[in-house]
Residue, then its C-alpha position, 0 to 999 in steps of 0.5 A: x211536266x206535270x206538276x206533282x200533287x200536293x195531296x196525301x199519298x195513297x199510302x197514308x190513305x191506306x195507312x189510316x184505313x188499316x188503323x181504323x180497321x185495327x182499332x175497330x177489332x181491338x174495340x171489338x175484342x173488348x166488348x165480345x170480352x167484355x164480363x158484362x153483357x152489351x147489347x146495343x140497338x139503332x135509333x129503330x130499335x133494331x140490334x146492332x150489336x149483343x156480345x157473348x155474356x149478353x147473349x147468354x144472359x137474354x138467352x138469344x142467338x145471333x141473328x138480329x131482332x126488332x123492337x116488334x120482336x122482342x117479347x118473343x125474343x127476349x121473353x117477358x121481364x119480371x121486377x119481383x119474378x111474380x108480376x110481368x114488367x110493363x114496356x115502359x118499365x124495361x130499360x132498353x125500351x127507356x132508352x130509345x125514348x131518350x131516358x138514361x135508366x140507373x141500375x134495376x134488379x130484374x128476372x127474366x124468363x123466355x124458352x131458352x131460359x125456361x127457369x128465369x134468371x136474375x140480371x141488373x140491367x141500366x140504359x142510356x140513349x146514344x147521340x152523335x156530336x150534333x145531338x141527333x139520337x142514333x140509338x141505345x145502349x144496355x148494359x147488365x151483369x148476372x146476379x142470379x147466384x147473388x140473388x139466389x144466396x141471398x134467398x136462401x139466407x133469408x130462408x135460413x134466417x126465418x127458419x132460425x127465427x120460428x126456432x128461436x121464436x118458438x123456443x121454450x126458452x128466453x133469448x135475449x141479446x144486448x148492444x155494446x151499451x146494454x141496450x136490447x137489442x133482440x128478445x123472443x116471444x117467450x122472455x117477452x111473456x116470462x116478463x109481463x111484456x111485448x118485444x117492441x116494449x122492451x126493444x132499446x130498452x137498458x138491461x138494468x130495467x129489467x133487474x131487481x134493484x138488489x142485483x144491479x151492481x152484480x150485473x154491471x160487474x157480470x157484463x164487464x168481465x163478459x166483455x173479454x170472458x169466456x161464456x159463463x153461468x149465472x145459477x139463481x138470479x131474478x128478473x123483474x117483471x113488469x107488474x113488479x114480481x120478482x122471478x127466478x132463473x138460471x141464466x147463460x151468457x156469451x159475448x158477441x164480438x165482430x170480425x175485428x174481435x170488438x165487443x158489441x153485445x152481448x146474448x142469453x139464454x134464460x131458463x124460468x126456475x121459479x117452480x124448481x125454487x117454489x119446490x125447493x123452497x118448499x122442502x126446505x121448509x118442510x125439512x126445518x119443520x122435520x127437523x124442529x119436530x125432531x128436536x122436540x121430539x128428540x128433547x122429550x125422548x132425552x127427558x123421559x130417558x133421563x126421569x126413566x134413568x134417575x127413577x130406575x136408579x132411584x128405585x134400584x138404590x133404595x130398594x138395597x136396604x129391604x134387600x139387605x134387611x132380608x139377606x141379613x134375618x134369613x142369614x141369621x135366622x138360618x144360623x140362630x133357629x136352624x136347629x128349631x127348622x125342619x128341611x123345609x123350613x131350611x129349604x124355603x130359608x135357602x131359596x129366600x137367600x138365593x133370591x134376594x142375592x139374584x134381586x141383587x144383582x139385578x139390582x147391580x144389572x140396573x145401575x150399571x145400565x143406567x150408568x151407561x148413559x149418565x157416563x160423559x162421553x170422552x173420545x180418546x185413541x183406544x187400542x182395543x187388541x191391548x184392552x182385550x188381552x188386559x181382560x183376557x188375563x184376568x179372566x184366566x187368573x179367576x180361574x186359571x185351570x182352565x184350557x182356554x185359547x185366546x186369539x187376538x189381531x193386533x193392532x186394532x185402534x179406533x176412536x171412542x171412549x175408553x172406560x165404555x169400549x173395556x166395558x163392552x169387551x169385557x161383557x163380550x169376552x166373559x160372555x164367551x168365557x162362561x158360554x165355552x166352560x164345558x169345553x175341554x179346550x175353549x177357543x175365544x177370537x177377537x178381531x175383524x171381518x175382512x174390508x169390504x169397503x163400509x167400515x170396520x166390522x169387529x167380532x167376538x167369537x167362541x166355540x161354546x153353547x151357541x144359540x138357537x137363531x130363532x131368538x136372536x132378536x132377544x138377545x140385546x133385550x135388558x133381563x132377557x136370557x136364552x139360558x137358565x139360571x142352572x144353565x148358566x148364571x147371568x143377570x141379562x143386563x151385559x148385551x143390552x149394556x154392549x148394545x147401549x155403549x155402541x150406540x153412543x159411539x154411533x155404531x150396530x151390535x148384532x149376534x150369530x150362532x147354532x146351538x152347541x157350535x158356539x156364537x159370534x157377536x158383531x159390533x161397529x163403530x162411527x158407522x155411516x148412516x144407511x150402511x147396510x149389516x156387514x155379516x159372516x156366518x159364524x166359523x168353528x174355530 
């Protein structure tokens, strides 16, 4: 019999072989699965091997190529996509003369790729266990969407950098340490100096000495703050001058929200303050001139007063003296003088008693002014039912309605508002005596939102409008004597007592339909008239 074999069964053989062909497909699948492109060649150059993401990344099909082939088929390799790669620059080309290349940036461009597309490719040589060479293997991943990302952000950063470069405006920002870290053209020349000048410079170098504590404190509180504005603060440039400008600042934190910096915006105001420096001056000026002018005004006014009062005192003897010796020649010789004689005696008389009251007029005129001012609560519907009464006790047979609004207060001085109504009632009192049925009205226009605007009215004589300008004038009289007795002294007196309590009087009328005297008080400067035309009552 035959001895039985000690070698391995053909089912061990068999069992080896099928795990070699297994373990060849599962290597397989990896590769062909693989999410970077393999490419792999013999020791001639010739392919062997190029899965799919390979294939899509050269642009070449399935069929093999050789090392004569390659230009045609894989196309031209550029390191910068301007200038074509030397052989020996490309990687599998390095490889098959034994040299392991490092990951390189590479575009390539060929037919199936007609636009180019951006690889990372690296090489190394393939050697069996004894040394010998048996080819080479590459192996690349597509960076083309990276590399397009990162054009396009340094586009984007050159476009914001011309921008922030062609600015009108100073662009500064600061490390954590206050160190610059960035400025534009236009901060560079506002100051006197270049960029690279004043690059990792302190901020505090460019300060004026007196705003350096104020900095320090503005930069730590902008540490945690939100963006703030800094009106009127001055740099200093490098010849030594000082500028004005209106600074905004924000803090620059990083993604884990820590402080690193810090950026501003710097608006050059030193011709705005120039200007505003200017007017100010130019107002100081104004009002220095003002108040000298306001002082000689004040002076002239005060001899103008004391001379008319003055003149006014001392010409009451001479006055009296005439009254006197007309009233008693008049008495004593009356039986010694014709008509004539007594009429010329009685006009002597009538005028020395209006030089009188003109005389009065003017004393109490420039009472007016010499009066202290003292400013109380006055209620001005109280004063002019006072005067009303006694205005109708002088002559009590007369019809005359009064009509008061009540409740009418206001600050000013007493003595000087009574004196106004007084003059602005008897007024309407006189004015209104050839009615059968007098009606006089104090109150005030409805509110039309610039301060209270109060009247006087009356249904009497009026005037003619083309006069009203002479109305506040002192001695001028739209009436005669006959007409109606006066000494043209109580409108300018009223306009006077307004005045002093910062205030307008004016007047409207018509002839034979009676008048309507406005006047305001505390009225704000620029405040336009407030008038109404005059109602009958």
């Amino acid at each position: 019999m035959t001895a039985p074999s000690t070698s391995n069964p053909p089912s061990d053989e068999l069992a080896e072989s099928l795990f070699q062909v297994q373990h060849h497909a599962l290597l397989r699948a990896i590769l062909d699965n693989s999410s970077e492109g393999l490419f792999i060649v013999d020791a001639k150059g010739d392919q062997l091997y190029a899965n799919d993401q390979a294939r899509r990344l050269l642009g070449i099909g399935l069929t093999d190529s050789s090392p004569d082939a390659w230009s045609e088929r894989y196309g031209v390799f550029y390191p910068d996509t301007r200038t074509p790669c030397p052989s020996e620059r490309i990687p599998l080309y390095r490889a098959l003369h034994g040299e392991e290349t490092p990951e390189e940036d590479f575009f390539i461009r060929n037919s199936a790729i007609p636009d180019g597309r951006h690889i990372r490719a690296s090489a190394r040589p393939v050697h069996d266990s004894q040394g010998n060479f048996l080819g080479a293997i590459v192996s690349m991943r597509d960076t083309h969407g990276q590399r397009q990302a990162e054009a396009d952000q340094r586009r984007t950063e050159r476009n914001y950098r011309r921008i922030v470069e062609s600015a009108q405006e100073g662009i500064w920002t600061i490390d954590a340490e206050s160190r610059t870290t960035y400025v534009n053209r236009y901060l560079a020349q506002m100051l006197g100096y270049t960029a690279d000048e004043m690059i990792g410079r302190d901020l505090l170098d460019f300060i004026a000495p007196e705003d350096r504590a104020f900095t320090l404190e503005h930069v730590e509180r902008q540490r945690h703050g939100p963006p703030a504005v800094i009106q009127d603060f001055k740099f200093a440039r490098k010849n030594g001058t000082l500028i004005w400008t209106l600074v905004a600042t924000s803090a620059i934190h990083d993604e884990s929200g820590d402080y690193i910096g810090a950026m501003a915006m710097i608006t050059d105001i030193s011709q705005r303050r120039a200007a505003e420096e200017q007017v100010r001056r130019l107002n100081e000026e104004l009002e220095r001139r003002i108040a000298e002018r306001t002082a000689q005004l004040e002076f002239s006014n005060r001899e103008l007063e004391a001379f008319a009062y003055s003149v006014a005192h001392d010409l009451r003897a001479p006055l009296r003296s005439i009254s006197n010796f007309t009233l008693a020649l008049a008495e004593d010789c009356a039986d010694r003088l014709d008509d004539i004689g007594l009429d010329y005696l009685k006009r002597i008389r009538a005028s020395s008693q209006r030089m009188s009251e003109l005389i009065d007029g003017i004393l109490a005129l420039s009472r007016v002014n010499r009066t202290e001012f003292v400013e109380t609560e006055c209620n001005l519907s109280a004063l002019a039912r006072s005067i009303a009464e006694q205005l109708q006790r002088w002559q009590p047979e007369r019809t005359v309605r009064f009509h008061f609004q009540d409740g009418l207060v206001d600050r000013g001085d007493s003595q000087l508002l009574r004196l106004v109504l007084e003059n602005l009632l008897s007024n309407a009192w006189k004015f209104t005596r050839e009615r059968p049925v007098a009606e006089i009205e104090f109150g005030t226009l409805p509110g039309n939102g610039t301060g209270r605007v109060y009247f006087v009215r009356d249904n009497g004589a009026g005037f003619d409008m083309e006069y009203q300008q002479k109305l506040f004038g002192v001695f001028q009289r739209l009436h005669t004597q006959q007409e109606f007795e006066g000494n043209g002294v109580g409108l300018a007196t009223v306009q006077r007592i307004i005045r002093r309590h910062g205030g307008r009087a004016w007047g409207e009328g018509r002839v034979g339909q009676g008048a309507t005297f406005y006047f305001t008080l505390h009225e704000p400067i620029g405040t336009p008239p407030a008038t109404r035309s005059p109602t009958s009552i």
